[in-house]
C-alpha positions in Angstrom: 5.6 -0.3 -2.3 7.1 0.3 -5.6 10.2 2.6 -5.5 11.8 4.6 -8.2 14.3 6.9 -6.1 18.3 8.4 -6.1 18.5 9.4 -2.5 20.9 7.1 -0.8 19.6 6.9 2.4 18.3 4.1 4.0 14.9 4.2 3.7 14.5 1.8 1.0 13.8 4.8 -1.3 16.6 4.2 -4.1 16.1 2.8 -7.4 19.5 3.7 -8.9 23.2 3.4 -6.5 23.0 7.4 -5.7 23.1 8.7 -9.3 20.9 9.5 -12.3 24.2 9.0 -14.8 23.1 5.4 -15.6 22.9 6.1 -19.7 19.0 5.5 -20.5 17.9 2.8 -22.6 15.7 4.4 -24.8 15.9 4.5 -28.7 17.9 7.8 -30.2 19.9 8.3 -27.0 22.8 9.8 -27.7 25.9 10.1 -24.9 27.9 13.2 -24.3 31.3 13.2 -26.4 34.8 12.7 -25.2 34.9 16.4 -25.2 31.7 17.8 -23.9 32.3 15.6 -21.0 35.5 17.3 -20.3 34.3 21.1 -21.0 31.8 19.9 -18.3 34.4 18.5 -16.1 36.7 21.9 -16.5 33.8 23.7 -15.6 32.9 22.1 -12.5 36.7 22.6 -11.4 36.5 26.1 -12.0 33.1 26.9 -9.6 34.4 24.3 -6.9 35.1 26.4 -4.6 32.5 29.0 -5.6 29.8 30.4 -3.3 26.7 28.5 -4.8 23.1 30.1 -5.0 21.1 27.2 -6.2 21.5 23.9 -4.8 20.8 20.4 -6.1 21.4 17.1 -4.6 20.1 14.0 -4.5 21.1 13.2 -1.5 19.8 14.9 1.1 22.5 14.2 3.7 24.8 15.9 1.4 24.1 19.2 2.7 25.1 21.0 5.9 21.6 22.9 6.9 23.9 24.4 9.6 26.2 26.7 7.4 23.3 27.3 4.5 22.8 30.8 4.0 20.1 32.4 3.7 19.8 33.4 0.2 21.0 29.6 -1.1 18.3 27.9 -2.6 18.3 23.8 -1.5 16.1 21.2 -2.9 15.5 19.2 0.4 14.0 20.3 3.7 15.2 19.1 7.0 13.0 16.4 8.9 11.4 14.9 5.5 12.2 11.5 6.7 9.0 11.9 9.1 6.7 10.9 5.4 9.7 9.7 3.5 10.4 6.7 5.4 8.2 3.9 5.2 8.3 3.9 9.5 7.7 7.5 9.3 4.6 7.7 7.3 3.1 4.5 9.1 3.5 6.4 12.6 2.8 9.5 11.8 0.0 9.8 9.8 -2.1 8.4 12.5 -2.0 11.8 13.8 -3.8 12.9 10.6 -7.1 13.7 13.0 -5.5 16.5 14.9 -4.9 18.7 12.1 -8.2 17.6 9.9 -11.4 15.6 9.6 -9.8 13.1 7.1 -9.5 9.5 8.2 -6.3 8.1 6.8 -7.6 5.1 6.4 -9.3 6.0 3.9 -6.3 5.9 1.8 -3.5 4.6 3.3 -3.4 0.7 3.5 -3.1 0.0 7.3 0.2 -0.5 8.3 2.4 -1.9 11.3 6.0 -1.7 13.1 6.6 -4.9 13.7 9.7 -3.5 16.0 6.9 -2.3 18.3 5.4 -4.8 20.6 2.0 -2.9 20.8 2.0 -2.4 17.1 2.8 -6.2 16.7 -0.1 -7.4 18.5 -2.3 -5.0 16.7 -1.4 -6.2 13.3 -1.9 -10.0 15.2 -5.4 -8.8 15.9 -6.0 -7.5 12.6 -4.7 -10.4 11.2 -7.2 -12.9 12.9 -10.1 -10.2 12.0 -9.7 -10.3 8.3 -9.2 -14.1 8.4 -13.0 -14.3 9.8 -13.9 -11.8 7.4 -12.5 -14.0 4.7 -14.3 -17.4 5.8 -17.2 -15.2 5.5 -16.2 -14.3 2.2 -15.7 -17.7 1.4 -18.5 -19.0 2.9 -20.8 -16.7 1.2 -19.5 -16.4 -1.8 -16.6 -17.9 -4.6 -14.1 -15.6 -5.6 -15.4 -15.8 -9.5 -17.5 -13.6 -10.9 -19.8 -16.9 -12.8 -21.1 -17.6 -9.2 -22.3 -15.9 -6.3 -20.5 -13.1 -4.6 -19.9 -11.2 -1.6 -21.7 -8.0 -0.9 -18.8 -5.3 -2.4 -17.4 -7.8 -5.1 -15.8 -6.3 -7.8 -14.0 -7.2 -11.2 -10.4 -6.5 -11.0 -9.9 -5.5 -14.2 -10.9 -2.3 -15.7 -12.2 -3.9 -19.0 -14.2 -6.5 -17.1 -11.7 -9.0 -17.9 -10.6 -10.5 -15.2 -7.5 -12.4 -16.2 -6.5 -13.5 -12.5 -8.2 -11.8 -10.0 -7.1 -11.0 -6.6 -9.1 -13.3 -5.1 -7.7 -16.3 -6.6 -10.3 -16.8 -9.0 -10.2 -19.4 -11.3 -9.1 -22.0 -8.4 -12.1 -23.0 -6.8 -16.2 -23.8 -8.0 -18.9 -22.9 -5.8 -21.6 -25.0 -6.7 -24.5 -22.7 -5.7 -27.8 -21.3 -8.2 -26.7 -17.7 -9.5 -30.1 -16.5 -7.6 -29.4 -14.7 -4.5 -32.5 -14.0 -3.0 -32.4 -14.4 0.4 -35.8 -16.3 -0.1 -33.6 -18.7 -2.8 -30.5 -18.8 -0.3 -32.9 -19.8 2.4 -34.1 -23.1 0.0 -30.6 -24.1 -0.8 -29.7 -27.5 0.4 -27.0 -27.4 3.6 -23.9 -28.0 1.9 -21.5 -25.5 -0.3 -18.7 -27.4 -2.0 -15.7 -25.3 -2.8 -13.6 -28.1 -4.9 -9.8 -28.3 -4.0 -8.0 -28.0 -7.8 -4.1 -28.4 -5.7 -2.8 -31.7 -4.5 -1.5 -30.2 -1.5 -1.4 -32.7 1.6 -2.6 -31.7 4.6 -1.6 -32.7 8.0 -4.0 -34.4 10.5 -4.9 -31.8 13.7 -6.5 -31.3 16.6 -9.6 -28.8 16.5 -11.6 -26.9 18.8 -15.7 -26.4 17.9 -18.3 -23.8 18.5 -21.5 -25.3 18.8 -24.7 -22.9 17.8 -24.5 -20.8 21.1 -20.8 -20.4 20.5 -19.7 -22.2 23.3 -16.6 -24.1 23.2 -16.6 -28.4 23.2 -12.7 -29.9 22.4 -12.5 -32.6 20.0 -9.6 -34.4 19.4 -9.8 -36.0 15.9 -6.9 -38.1 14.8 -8.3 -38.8 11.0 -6.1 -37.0 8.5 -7.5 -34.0 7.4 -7.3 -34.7 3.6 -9.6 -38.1 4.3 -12.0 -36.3 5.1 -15.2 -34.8 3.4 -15.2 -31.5 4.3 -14.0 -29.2 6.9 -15.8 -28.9 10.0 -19.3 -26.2 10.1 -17.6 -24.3 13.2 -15.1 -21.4 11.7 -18.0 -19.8 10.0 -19.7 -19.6 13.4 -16.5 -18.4 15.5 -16.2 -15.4 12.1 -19.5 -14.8 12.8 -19.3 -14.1 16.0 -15.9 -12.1 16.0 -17.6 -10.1 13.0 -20.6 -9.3 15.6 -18.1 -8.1 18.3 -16.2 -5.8 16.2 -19.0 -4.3 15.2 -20.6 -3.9 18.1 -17.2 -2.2 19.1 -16.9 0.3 16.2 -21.0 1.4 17.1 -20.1 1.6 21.2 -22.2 -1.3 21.9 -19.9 -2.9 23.0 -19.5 -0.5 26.4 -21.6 -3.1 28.1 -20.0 -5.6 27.7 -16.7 -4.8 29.0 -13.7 -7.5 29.3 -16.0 -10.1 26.7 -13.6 -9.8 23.5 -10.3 -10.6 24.8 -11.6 -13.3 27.4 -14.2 -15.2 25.3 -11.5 -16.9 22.8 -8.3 -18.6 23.6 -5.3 -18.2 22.1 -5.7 -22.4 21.4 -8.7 -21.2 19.8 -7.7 -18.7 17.7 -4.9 -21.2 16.8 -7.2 -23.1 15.1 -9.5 -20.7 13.6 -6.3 -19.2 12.0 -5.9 -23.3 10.9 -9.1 -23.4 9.2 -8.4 -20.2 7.6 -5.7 -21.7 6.0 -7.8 -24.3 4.5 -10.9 -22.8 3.2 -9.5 -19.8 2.2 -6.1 -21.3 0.8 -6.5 -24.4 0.4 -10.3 -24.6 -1.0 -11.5 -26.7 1.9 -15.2 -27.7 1.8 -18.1 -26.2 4.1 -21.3 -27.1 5.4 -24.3 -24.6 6.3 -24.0 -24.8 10.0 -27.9 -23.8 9.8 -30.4 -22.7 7.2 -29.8 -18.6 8.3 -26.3 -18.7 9.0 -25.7 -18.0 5.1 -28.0 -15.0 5.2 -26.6 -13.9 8.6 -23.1 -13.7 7.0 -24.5 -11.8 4.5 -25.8 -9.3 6.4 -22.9 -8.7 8.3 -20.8 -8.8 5.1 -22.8 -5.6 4.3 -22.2 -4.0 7.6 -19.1 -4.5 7.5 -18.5 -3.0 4.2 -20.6 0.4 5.4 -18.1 1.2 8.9 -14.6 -0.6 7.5 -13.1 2.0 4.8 -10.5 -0.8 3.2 -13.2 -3.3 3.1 -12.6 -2.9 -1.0 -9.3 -3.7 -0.9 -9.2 -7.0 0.7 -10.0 -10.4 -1.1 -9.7 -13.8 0.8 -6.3 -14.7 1.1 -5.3 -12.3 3.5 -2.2 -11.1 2.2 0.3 -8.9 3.4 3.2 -7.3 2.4 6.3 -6.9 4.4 9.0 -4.0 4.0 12.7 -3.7 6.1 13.2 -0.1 6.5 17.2 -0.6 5.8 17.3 -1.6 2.4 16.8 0.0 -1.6 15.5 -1.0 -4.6 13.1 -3.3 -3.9 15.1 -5.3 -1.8 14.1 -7.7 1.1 10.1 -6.6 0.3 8.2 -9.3 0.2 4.1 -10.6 0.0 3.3 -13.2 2.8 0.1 -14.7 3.2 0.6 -16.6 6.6 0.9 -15.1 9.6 3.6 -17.4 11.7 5.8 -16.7 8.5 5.4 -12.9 8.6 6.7 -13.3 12.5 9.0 -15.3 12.0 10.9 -12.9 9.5 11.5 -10.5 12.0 12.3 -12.7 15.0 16.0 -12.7 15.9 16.5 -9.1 14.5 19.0 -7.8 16.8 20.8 -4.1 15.5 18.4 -0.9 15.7 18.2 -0.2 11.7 17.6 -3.7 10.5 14.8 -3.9 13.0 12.6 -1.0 11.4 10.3 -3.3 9.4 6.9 -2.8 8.9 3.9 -4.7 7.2 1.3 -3.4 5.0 -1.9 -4.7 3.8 -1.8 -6.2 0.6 -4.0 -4.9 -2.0 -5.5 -8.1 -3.0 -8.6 -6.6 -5.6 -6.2 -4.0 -7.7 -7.7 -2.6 -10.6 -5.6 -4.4 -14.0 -5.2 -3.2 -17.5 -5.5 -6.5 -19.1 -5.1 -8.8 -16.4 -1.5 -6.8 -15.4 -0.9 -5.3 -12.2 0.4 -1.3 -12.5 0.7 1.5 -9.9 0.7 5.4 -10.8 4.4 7.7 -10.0 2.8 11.2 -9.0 5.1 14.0 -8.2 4.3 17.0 -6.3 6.3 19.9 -4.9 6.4 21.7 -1.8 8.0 25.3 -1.7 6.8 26.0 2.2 6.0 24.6 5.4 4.7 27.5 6.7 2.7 28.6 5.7 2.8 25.2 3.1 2.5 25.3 0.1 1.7 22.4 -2.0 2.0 22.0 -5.9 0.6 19.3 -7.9 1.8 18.0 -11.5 -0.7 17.2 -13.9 1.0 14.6 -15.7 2.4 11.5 -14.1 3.2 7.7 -15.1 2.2 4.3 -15.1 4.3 1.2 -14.2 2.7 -2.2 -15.1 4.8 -5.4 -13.9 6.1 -7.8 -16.1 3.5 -11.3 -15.9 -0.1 -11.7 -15.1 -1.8 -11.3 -11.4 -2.4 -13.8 -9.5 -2.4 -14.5 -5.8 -1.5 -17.9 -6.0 2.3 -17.2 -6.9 3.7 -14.1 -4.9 6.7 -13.4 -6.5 7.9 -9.5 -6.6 7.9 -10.4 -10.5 4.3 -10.8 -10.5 3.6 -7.9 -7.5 6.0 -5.5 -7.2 6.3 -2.9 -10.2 9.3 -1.3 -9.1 11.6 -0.3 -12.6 14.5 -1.6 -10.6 12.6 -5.0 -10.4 10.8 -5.3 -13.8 13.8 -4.3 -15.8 15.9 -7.1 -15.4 12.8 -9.5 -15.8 11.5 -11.0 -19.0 7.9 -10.3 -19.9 5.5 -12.5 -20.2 4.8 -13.9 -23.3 1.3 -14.3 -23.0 0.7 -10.7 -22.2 -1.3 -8.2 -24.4 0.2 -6.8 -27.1 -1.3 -3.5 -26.0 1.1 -3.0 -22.9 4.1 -1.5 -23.7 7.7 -3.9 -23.4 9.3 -1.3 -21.6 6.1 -1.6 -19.1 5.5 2.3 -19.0 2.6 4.4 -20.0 2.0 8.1 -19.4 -1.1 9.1 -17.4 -2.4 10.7 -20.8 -2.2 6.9 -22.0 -4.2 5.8 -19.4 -6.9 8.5 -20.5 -6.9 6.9 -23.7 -7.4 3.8 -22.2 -10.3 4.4 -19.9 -11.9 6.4 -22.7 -11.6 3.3 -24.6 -13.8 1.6 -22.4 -16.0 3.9 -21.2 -14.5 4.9 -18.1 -13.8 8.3 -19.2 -14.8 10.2 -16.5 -12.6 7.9 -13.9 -9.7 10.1 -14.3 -11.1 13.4 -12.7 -11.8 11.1 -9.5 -8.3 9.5 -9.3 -6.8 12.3 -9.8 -8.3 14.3 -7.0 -8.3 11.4 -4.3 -4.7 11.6 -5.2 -4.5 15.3 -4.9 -6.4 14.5 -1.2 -4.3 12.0 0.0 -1.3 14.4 -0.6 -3.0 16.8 1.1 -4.0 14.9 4.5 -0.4 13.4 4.7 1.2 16.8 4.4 -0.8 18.4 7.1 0.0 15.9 9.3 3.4 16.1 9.2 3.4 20.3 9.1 4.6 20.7 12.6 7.7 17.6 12.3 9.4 19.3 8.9 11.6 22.4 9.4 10.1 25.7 7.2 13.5 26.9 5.9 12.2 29.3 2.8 14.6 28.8 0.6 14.5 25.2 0.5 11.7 23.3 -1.6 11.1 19.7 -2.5 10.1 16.8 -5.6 8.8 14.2 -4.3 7.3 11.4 -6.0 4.1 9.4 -4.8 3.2 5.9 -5.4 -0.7 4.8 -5.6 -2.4 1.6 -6.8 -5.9 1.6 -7.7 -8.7 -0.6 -6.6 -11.5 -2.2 -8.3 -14.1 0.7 -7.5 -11.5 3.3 -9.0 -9.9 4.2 -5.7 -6.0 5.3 -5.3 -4.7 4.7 -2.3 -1.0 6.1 -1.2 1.4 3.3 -1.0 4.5 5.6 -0.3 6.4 9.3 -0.8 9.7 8.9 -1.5 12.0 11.7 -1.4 14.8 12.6 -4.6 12.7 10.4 -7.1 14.1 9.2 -9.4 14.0 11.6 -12.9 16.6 9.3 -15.5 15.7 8.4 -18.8 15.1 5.3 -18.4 12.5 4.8 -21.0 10.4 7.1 -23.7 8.2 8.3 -21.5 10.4 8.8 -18.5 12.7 10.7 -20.5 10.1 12.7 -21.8 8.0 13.6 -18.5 11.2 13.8 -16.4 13.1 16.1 -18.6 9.7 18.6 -18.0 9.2 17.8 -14.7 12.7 18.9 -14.1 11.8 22.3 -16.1 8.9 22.9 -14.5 10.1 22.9 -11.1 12.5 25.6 -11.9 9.6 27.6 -13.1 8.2 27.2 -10.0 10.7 27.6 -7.6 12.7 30.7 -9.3 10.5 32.2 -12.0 7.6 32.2 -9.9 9.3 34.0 -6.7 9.9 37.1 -9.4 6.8 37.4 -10.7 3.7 35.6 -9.7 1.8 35.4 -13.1 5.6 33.4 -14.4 4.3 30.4 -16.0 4.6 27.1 -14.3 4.6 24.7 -16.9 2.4 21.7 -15.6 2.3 22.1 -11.8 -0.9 23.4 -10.5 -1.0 25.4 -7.2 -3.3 22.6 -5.2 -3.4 24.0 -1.4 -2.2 26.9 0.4 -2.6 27.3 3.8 -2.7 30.4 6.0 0.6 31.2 8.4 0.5 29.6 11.5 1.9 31.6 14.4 3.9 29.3 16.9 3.2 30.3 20.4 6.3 31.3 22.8 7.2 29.2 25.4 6.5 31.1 28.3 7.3 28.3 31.0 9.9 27.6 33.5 13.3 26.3 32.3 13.1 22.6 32.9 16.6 20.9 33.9 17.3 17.2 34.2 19.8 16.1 37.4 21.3 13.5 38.5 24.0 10.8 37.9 24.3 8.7 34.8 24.0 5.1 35.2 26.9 3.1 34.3 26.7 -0.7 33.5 
């Protein structure tokens, strides 16, 4: 969600207004003279009007495709919006399972057009689904690593220091024995406290219970909510039981029981379940055992869940989400939102076609930190064809940590979003390590050293290649949406966060990324990036053992043969309708 790009389209893609010219800022850059930028200026005159061979622009719309010719080598391919755009990769890479056996949920964050009604009551359903999940969470388990935890729990950072977690850890005490047996969990007495630590006030409401069998009683309770002791036992009972249904549905149990999940809550009843969401899992709310095996039950379906949901990992308790208009740049109008009548409301009222185009995301709440700091990985890769396609990978790539510590409970973009054209007009936290850099950059050889440092050496070879995969999956899926033109080829740059277990996960591929000197390492990798791609693209079409610098050759697919259309021609009459 993090973009570093010079196209100048509007798919939210841009990091700088259209140009890499912006002078960098780091130490021993030296601008062009007064003259050396006019010999450049008189040269550019002079081939104006000149029939060019090579073409490169950073913006894609630049170029005519209709009057290319053949011979003219361009660095954009028609149709790359289709996984450029944040719209376009959400929609079509569920199409992934028609040209493989990857699941792109396995990493891709799932992801909704709000524009789209049916899309917006998925992500609604979704939404109420991880909320149970998260009592569940709650219920079994505090969010800090002292106490008991949730079957998949893991330590956010990658030195075991957790430094904010993504759970909003720190904020709450469960006052439970550190022995999870299920014989000891089975003694416990029938009350979990999870203290409040805010001051929040909360206002009095009306509630609707499940008793044990999960029917439904209405109880109308006038007593303010923050009089009372605890919150009431029946939340963990309704999770439970959505938990059980959408398992049931993901095994094919649930074939039997056809019509039960949509008619066996309310909407008034998920009204309030998404209520008491709010306050155990935001506010710290206290909760009862409802029974002696309800804890255990949880547990159990904890685990299950876990083994049939692949972004179980990524989720904490909070249920955050983050929410991207497909109109603007830079970071722009992106926002986290961990309430669901806000994230509605933002798009309500939308009226024009482009500012409609938004989309949410699912936050990645248990990132993996480098000294309690949140960071996401820039990976380029190349693609010289489309058919048959042809994918190159580069072996180097960056790291861009934001500017303050993680936490959950503030979701600022300062805190969140590690976008350069974000973090470098924000201070940096004082209280941050001295062993991240101040221009919040490190190469991906920097990172080695880091994981080697605490013994996490061998981590690398596994990101890497579920990067390598991901790239992979989304480029077969969108083989038969981008045009083929061979002399045309294309940089594109790839953002992936990491989770707790070491996992990347694709955020977004934006086209023309951006390749400045904006700091020591940028101007370093970008300068060979640049080089390399050259070697590729020219020195490699005259001789195939040319070197090719840092970019490896990572898939090659055979040439697919397009049938002819051998139908009849199809004709459309009538009368246009006038209003």
């Amino acid at each position: 969600d993090d973009d570093d790009d010079d196209d100048n389209d509007d798919d939210d893609d841009d990091d700088v207004d259209g140009t890499c010219n912006s002078p960098p800022r780091f130490p021993g850059y030296e601008p062009m003279t007064e003259v050396e930028t006019e010999e450049w200026g008189m040269l550019s005159r002079a081939v104006k009007y000149a029939h060019p061979h090579f073409i490169w622009s950073m913006m894609k719309d630049d170029i005519d495709f209709k009057f290319l010719q053949k011979d003219q080598y361009v660095n954009h391919f028609r149709e790359g919006q289709a996984f450029t755009t944040k719209v376009g990769i959400c929609k079509n890479l569920r199409q992934l399972s028609s040209f493989c056996q990857q699941n792109p949920d396995d990493f891709f964050p799932r992801c909704y057009i709000l524009s789209s009604e049916e899309e917006r009551a998925e992500f609604i359903d979704n939404y109420r689904l991880t909320a149970a999940i998260s009592i569940l969470k709650s219920y079994c388990g505090g969010a800090n690593k002292r106490d008991r935890q949730w079957p998949g729990y893991l330590p956010t950072d990658a030195a075991g220091e957790d430094g904010g977690t993504a759970s909003d850890a720190g904020s709450s005490t469960v006052t439970t024995s550190p022995d999870t047996s299920p014989e000891t969990r089975r003694r416990r007495p029938r009350r979990v406290r999870i203290r409040r630590r805010t001051k929040a006030s909360l206002k009095s409401t009306s509630r609707t219970s499940l008793d044990s069998n999960f029917s439904t009683t209405s109880l109308s309770d006038s007593t303010p909510l923050r009089k009372r002791p605890h919150s009431t036992i029946h939340p963990v009972m309704m999770a439970c039981k959505i938990c059980e249904l959408y398992l049931m549905e993901k095994e094919h149990e649930f074939l039997d029981h056809e019509g039960e999940c949509n008619e066996l809550f309310t909407d008034e009843q998920w009204s309030n379940l998404i209520s008491q969401f709010y306050l155990i899992c935001h506010d710290h709310a206290i909760i009862d055992y409802p029974s002696g095996d309800v804890e255990e039950k949880g547990f159990r379906l904890l685990e299950r869940l876990k083994e049939v949901m692949p972004q179980y990992n990524l989720d904490g308790v909070r249920n955050v989400w983050i929410v991207k208009p497909g109109a603007k740049s830079r970071g722009r109008g992106i926002f986290c939102v961990d309430r669901l009548d806000k994230i509605l409301s933002m798009v309500e009222g939308i009226s024009t076609l482009k500012e409609s185009k938004w989309v949410v995301q699912k936050y990645i709440e248990r990132p993996l930190l480098i000294h309690g700091t949140k960071f996401d990985i820039r990976q380029w890769f190349l693609v010289t064809d489309w058919n048959p396609m042809v994918l190159w990978f580069y072996k180097s790539s960056y790291l861009r940590f934001c500017g303050q510590h993680f936490t959950l409970k503030n979701l600022s973009p300062s805190i969140h979003l590690a976008n350069n054209a974000i973090q470098r007009h924000l201070e940096v936290d004082s209280g941050r390590s001295s062993e991240l850099p101040d221009d919040n950059m490190w190469s991906s050889d920097q990172f080695q050293d880091h994981l080697k440092s605490i013994g996490k050496a061998d981590k690398w070879a596994t990101i890497y290649q579920g990067m390598k995969d991901a790239i992979i999956g989304t480029l077969l899926s969108m083989q038969d949406i981008v045009d083929s033109r061979k002399h045309s080829f294309e940089l594109f740059g790839a953002d992936f966060m990491l989770t707790t277990d070491y996992c990347p996960w694709l955020i977004e591929i934006n086209c023309s990324p951006a390749l400045s000197a904006s700091t020591q390492v940028t101007g370093r990798l970008c300068a060979a990036v640049i080089e390399d791609t050259m070697k590729v693209v020219l020195d490699r079409r005259r001789s195939k053992k040319a070197d090719t610098g840092d970019f490896e050759l990572a898939f090659k697919r055979p040439h697919i043969t397009m049938p002819t259309y051998v139908g009849s021609q199809l004709t459309i009459a009538g009368q246009q309708i006038k209003r």
